[in-house]
DOKEVO-723264 format. One record per residue (C-alpha): residue number from 1; x, y, z. Coordinates in Angstrom, 1 decimal, decimal comma. Layout:
SITE_NUM_X_Y_Z
...
END
This chain:
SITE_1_38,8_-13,1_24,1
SITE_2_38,4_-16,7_22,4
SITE_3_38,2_-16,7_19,0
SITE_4_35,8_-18,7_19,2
SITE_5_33,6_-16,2_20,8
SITE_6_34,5_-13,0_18,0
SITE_7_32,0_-14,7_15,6
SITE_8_29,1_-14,7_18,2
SITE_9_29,9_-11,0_19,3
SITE_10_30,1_-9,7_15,6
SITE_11_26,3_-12,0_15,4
SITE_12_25,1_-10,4_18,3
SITE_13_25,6_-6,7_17,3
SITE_14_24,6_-7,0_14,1
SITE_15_20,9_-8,7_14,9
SITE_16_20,6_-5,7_17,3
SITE_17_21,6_-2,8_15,2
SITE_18_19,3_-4,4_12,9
SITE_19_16,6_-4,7_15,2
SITE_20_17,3_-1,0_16,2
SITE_21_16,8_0,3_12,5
SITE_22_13,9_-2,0_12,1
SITE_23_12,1_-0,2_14,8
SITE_24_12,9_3,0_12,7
SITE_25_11,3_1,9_9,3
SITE_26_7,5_3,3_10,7
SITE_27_9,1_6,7_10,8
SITE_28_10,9_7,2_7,6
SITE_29_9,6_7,2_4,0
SITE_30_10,5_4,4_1,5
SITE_31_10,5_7,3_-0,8
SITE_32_13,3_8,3_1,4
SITE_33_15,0_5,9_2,4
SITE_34_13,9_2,3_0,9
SITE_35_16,3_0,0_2,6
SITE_36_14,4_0,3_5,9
SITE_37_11,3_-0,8_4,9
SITE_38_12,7_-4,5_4,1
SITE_39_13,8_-4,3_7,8
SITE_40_10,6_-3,5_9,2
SITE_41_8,9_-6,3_7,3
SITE_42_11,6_-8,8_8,7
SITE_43_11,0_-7,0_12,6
SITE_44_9,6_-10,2_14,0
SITE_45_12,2_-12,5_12,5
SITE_46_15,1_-10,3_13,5
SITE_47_13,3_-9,9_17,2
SITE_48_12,8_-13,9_17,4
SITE_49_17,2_-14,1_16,6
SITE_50_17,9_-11,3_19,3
SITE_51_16,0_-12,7_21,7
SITE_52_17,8_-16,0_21,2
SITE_53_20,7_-14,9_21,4
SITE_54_19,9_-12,8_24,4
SITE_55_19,3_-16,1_26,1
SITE_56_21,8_-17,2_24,9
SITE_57_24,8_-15,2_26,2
SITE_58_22,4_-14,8_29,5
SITE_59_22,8_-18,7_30,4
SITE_60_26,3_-18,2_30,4
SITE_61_25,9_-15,0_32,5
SITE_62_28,3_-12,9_30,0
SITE_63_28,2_-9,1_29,2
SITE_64_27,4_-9,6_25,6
SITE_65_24,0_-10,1_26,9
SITE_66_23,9_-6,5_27,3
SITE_67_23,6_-5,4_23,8
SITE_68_20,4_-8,1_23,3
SITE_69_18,9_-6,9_25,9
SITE_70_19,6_-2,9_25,0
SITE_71_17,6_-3,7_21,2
SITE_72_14,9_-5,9_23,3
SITE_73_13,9_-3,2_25,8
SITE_74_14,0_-0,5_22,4
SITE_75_11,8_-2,9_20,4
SITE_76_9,2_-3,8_23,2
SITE_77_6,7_-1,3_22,1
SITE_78_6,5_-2,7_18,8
SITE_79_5,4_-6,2_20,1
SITE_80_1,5_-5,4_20,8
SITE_81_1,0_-4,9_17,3
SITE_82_2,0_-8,6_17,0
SITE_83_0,4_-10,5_19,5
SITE_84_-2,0_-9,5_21,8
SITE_85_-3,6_-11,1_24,9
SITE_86_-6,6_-8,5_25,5
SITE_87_-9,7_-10,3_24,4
SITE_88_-12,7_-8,3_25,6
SITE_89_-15,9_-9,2_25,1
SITE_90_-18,8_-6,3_24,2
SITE_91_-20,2_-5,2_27,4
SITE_92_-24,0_-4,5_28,1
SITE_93_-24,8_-1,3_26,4
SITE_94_-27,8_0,1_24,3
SITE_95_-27,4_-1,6_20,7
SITE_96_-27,9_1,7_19,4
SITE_97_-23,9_2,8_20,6
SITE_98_-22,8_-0,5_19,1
SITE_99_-21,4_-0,7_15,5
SITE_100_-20,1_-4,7_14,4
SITE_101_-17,6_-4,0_12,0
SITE_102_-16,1_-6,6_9,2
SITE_103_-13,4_-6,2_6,8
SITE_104_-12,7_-8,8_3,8
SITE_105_-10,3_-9,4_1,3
SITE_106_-12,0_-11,4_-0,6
SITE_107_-9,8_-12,6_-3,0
SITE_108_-12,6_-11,8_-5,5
SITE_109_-14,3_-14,7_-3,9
SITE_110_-12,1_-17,4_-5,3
SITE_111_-14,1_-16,4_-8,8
SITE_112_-10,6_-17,5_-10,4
SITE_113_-9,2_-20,1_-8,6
SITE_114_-11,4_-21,3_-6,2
SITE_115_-11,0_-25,4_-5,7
SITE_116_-14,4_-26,0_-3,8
SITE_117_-15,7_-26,2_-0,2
SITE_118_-17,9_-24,8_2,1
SITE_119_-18,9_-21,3_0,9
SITE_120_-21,5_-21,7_3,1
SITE_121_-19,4_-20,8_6,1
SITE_122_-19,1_-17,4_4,5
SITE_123_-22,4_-16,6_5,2
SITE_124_-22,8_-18,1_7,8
SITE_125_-20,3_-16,3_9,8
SITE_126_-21,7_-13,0_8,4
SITE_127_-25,2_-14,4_10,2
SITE_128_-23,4_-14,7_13,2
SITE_129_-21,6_-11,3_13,4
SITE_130_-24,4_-9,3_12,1
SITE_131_-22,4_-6,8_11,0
SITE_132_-23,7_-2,7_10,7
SITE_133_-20,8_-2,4_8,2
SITE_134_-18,7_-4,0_5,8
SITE_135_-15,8_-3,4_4,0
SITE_136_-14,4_-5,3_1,2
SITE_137_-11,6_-5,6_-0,9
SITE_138_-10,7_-7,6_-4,2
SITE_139_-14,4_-7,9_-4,1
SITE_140_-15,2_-8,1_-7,8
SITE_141_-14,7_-6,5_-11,0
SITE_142_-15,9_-5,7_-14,4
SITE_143_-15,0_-9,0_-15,7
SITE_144_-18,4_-10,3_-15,0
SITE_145_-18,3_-12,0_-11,7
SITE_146_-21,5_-10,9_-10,1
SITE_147_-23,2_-14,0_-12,1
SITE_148_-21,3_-16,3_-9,9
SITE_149_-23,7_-18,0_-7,4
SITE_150_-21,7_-16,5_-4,3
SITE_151_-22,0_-13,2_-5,6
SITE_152_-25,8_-13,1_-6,1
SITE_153_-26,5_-14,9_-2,9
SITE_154_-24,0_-11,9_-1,2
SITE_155_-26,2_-9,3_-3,3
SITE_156_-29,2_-10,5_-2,1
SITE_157_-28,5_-10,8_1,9
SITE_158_-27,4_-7,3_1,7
SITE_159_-29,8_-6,0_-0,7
SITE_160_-31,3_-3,6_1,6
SITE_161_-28,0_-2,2_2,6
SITE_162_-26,3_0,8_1,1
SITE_163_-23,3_0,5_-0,5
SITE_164_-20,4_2,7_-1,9
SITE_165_-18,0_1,5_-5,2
SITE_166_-15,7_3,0_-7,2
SITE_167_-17,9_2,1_-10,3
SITE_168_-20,9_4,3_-8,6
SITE_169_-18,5_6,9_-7,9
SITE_170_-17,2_7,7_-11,8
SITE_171_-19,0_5,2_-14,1
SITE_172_-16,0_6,0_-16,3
SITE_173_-13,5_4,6_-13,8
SITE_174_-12,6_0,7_-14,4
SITE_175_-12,5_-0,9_-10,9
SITE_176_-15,7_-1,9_-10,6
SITE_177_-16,4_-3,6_-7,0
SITE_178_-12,9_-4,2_-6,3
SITE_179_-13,0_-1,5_-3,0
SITE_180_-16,8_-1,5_-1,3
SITE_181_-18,5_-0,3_1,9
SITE_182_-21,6_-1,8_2,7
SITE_183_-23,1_0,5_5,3
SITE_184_-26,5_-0,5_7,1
SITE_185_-27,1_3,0_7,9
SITE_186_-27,6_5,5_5,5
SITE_187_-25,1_7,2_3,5
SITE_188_-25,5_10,4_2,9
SITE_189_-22,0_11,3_1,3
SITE_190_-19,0_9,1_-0,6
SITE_191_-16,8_9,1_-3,2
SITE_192_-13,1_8,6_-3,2
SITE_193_-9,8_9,2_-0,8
SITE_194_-7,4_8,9_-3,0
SITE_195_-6,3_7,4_-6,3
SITE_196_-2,6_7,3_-6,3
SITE_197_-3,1_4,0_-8,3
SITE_198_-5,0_4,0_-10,9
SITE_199_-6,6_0,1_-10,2
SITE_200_-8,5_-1,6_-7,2
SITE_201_-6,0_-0,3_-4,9
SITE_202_-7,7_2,7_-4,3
SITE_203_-9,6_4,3_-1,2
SITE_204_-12,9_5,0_-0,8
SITE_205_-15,1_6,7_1,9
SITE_206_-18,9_6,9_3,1
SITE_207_-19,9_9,5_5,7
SITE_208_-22,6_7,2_7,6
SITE_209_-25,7_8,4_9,5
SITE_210_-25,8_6,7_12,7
SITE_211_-28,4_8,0_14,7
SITE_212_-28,0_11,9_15,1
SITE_213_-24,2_11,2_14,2
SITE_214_-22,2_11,1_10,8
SITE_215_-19,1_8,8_10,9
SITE_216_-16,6_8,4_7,8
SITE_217_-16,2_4,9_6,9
SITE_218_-13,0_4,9_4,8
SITE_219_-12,2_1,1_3,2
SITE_220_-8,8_1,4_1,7
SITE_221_-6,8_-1,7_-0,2
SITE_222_-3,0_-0,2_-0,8
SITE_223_-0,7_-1,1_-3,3
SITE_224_-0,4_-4,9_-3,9
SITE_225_3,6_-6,6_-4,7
SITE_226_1,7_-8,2_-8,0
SITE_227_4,0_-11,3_-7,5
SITE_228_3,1_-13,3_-10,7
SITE_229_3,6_-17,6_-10,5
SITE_230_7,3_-17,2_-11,8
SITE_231_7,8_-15,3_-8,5
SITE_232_6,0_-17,8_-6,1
SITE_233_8,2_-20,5_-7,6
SITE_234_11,8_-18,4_-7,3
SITE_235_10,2_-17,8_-3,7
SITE_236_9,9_-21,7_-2,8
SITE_237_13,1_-22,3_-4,7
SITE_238_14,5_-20,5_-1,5
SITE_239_13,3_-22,1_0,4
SITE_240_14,2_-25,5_-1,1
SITE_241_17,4_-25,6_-3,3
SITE_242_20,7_-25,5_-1,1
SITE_243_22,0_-23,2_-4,6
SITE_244_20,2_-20,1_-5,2
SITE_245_18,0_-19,6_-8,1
SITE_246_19,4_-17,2_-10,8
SITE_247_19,9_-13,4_-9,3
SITE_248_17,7_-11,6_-12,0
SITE_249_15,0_-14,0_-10,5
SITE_250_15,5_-12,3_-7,1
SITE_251_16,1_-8,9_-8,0
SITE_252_13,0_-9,2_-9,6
SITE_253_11,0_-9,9_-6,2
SITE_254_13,5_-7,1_-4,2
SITE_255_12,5_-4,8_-6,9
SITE_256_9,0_-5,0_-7,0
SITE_257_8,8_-4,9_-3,3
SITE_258_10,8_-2,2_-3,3
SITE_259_8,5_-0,3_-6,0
SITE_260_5,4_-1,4_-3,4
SITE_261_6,9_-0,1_-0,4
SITE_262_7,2_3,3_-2,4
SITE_263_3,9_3,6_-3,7
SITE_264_2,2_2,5_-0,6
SITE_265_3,9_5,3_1,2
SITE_266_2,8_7,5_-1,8
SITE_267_-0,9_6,4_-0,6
SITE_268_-0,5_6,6_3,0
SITE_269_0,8_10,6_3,2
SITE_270_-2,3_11,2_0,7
SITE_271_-4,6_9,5_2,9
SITE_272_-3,0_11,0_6,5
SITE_273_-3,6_14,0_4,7
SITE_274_-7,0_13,7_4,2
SITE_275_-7,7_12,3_7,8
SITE_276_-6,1_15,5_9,0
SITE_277_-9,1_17,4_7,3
SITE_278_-11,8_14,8_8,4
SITE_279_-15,3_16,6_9,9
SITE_280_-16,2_13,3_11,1
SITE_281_-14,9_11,1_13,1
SITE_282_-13,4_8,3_11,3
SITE_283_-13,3_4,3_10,9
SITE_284_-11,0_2,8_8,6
SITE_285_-10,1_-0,6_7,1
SITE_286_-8,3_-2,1_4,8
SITE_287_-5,6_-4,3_3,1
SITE_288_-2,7_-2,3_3,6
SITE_289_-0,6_-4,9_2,3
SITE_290_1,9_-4,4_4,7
SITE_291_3,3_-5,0_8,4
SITE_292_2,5_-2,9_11,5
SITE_293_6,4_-2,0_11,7
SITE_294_5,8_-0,1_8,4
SITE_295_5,6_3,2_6,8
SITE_296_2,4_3,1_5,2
SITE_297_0,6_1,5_8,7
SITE_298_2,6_4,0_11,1
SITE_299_1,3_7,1_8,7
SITE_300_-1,7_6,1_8,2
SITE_301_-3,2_5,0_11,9
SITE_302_-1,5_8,2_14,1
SITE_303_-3,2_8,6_17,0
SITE_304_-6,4_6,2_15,9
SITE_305_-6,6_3,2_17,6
SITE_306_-6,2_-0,4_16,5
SITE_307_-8,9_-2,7_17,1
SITE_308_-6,8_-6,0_17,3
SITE_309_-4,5_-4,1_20,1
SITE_310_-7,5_-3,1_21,4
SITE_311_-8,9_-6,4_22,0
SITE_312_-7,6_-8,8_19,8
SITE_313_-6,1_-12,2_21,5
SITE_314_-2,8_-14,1_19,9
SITE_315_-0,9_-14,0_17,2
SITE_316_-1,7_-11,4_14,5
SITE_317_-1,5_-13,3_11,4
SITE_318_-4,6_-12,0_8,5
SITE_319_-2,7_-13,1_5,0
SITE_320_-2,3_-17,0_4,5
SITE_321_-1,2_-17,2_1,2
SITE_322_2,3_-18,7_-0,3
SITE_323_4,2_-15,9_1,2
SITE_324_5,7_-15,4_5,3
SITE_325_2,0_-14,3_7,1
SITE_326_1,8_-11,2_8,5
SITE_327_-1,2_-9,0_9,8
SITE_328_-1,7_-6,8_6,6
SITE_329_-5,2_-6,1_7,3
SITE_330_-6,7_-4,0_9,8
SITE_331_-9,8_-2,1_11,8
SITE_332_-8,8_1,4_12,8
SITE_333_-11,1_3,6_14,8
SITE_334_-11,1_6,9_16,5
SITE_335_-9,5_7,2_19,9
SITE_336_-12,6_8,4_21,3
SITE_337_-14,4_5,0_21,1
SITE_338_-13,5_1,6_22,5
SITE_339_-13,2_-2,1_20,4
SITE_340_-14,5_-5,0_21,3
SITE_341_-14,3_-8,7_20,8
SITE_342_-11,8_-8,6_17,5
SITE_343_-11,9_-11,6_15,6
SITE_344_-10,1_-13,4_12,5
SITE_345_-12,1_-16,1_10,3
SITE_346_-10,8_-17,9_7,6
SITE_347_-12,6_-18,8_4,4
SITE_348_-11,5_-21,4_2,2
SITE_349_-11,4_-18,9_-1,1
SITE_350_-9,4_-16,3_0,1
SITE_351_-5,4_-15,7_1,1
SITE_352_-7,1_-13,3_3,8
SITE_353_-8,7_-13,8_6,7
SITE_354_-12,1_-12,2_7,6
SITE_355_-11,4_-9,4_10,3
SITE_356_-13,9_-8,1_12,6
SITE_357_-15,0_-6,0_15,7
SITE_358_-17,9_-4,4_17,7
SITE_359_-16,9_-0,6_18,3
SITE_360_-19,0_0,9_21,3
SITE_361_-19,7_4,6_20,7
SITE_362_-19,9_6,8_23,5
END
């Protein structure tokens, strides 16, 4: 062998044994086993690097290609969760079997650092989708925000719909509006999922009377890194400066994604343990603040189905903020029912896309 050529062979089975344990990080437990979940959040980087290099040594028709292509084929079942080419528009069906879903982080509606623009749009797309039921998160708090015009306009074009917050729950508990379901249909049930953190990343739940059927809307936002500003700016530092920033800087970030990944998982085993013991069947949403190649998504969805792989078209991309986009936020359903027509809208005030389905009921 070349010399030369060592380098590129040590490359190439590295990016697939990391691939390989990337694909692993949806089975095992931060709590467990941290390291892996870092792994999982880099899956579509690492998948990008092996496929390049897969090409590569498959130009030049050499055997190396053999390990690319061994991680490939092991990772291909992870891709749908990424992008998606299975648009499907709602079919003709009695309205009455059709449920138009939305889910929102809402960033409390830019109520802190909102620069201007067309709010408008907001509502405007929520004319257009005319949804049965929607889900927020970051929504508001007890700092007052429900003064600011957005909020009262909200308030009052869904004043006649019924709504579930933590604040109505336990008028002792301080989150105020940050998790809400706003449920056209009645709600005959609610209160909470879990409360493995003691803040607005909570989950909530509304058993919903549609029709002659109850269905348990569950709006969950999981546990959030909390990067401050002094981590944004060590973040674009590397991406700038050919040095690195100081290493207490970094370890700072690595350990408070590490201490996310944890609690997350913390959140997701108490909420797949609830959705074992569901009477109803079951539509969740939520910011789960992390990747489909993760823990917390992996425990939490089982055998529901996704709405975006159900019908979503493109690349999966729901957070826009300073930090690598990823879908963190999602429309999970029961098996039993089909998704249609699963779209992203972004508003100006948010580092999250709008999210949003039709789910036919059989």
């Amino acid at each position: 062998m070349k010399l030369y050529k060592l380098p590129f062979l040590i490359l190439t089975a590295l990016l697939a044994l990391v691939l390989v344990c990337a694909n692993l990080a949806p089975f095992i437990s931060p709590q467990t086993f941290w390291p892996l979940a870092f792994l999982g959040l880099a899956f579509p980087l690492v998948f990008v690097l092996n496929f390049v290099v897969l090409l590569f040594w498959s130009l030049r028709k050499h055997k190396n290609a053999y390990i690319s292509l061994a991680a490939f084929v092991f990772s291909m079942w992870n891709v749908p969760s990424f992008v998606q080419i299975n648009s499907r528009n709602v079919p003709s069906a009695d309205t009455n079997k059709q449920l138009k879903i939305v889910s929102f982080n809402t960033h409390y509606m830019g109520a802190y650092d909102y620069n201007g623009g067309d709010s408008g749009f907001f509502f405007r797309m929520l004319d257009t989708l005319q949804p049965d039921i929607i889900c927020l998160q970051e929504f508001a708090n007890l700092g007052g925000n429900y003064e600011k015009p957005m909020f009262k306009r909200f308030f009052k074009q869904y004043s006649t719909f019924f709504n579930v917050n933590a604040d109505a729950i336990n008028k002792t508990f301080p989150t105020g509006y940050g998790v809400c379901i706003f449920s056209k249909y009645p709600i005959i049930n609610k209160g909470y999922l879990e409360l493995e953190n003691q803040n607005s990343n909570l989950t909530v739940f509304a058993d919903v009377l549609v029709g002659k059927d109850t269905v348990r809307v569950i709006n969950t936002h999981l546990k959030s890194i909390v990067f401050d500003k002094e981590d944004y700016k060590t973040y674009e530092e590397l991406q700038e400066a050919e040095d690195s920033p100081e290493s207490y800087k970094l370890k700072r970030i690595l350990f408070k994604l590490k201490y996310a990944f944890q609690n997350r998982s913390k959140q997701a085993d108490k909420i797949r343990e609830k959705l074992n013991k569901s009477p109803y069947k079951v539509i969740l949403c939520g910011d789960f603040n992390d990747s489909p190649t993760s823990y917390a998504y992996h425990t939490i969805r089982g055998h529901m189905k996704d709405a975006f792989k159900e019908s979503g078209m493109g690349m999966s991309r729901t957070y826009i903020g300073k930090m690598p986009s990823f879908r963190i936020d999602y429309i999970l359903h029961d098996p039993s029912w089909n998704s249609y027509h699963y779209k992203t809208n972004t508003l100006n005030f948010s580092d999250h896309k709008m999210i949003s389905c039709t789910l036919l009921l059989p």
